[in-house]
C-alpha positions, 0 to 999 in steps of 0.5 A: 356440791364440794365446797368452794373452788380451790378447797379441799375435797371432802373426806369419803371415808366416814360418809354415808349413803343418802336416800333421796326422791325425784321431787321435780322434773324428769332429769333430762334435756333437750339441746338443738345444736347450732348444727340442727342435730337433737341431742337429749342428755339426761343425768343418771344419779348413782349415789349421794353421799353426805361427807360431813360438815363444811368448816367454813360455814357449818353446812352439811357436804353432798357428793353427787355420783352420777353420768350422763346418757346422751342419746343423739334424737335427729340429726339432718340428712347433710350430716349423715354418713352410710356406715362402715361395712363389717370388717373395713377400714376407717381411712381416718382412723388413727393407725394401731388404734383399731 
């Protein structure tokens, strides 16, 4: 929550650190891809920080540090590969990149 589109971004360098608890749910989901993969994706919070007052309307500004884990669940048979043995090539590789 930073403010509006195309605002300043906030000032970090008075914010402080703000303690929080899990009120509702377990902070991830699940996607059925349209390619019958299983993707869950749950957001991992690191930190929210309060960055003072926006000027506009007077309401206070959090910044929301956080990652997501994505954890690939099922994927159809079609889609799978047999993996690479230890030491070859990838033929589509990108050269020099590996």
């Amino acid at each position: 929550m930073m403010g509006g589109p195309g605002g300043a971004p906030p000032d970090l360098a008075n914010a402080e650190i703000v303690d929080y608890e899990i009120v509702d749910g377990d902070g991830k989901v699940r996607l059925k891809l349209k390619d019958g993969s299983v993707v869950e994706i749950r957001l991992e919070i690191m930190n929210i920080l309060r960055a003072g007052n926006d000027p506009n309307t007077g309401l206070p500004v959090y910044v929301v540090q956080s990652a997501p884990l994505v954890r690939l669940v099922e994927t159809p048979k079609e889609l799978r590969k047999a993996p690479l043995r230890p030491g070859a090539k990838d033929p589509k590789a990108i050269t020099g990149f590996g």
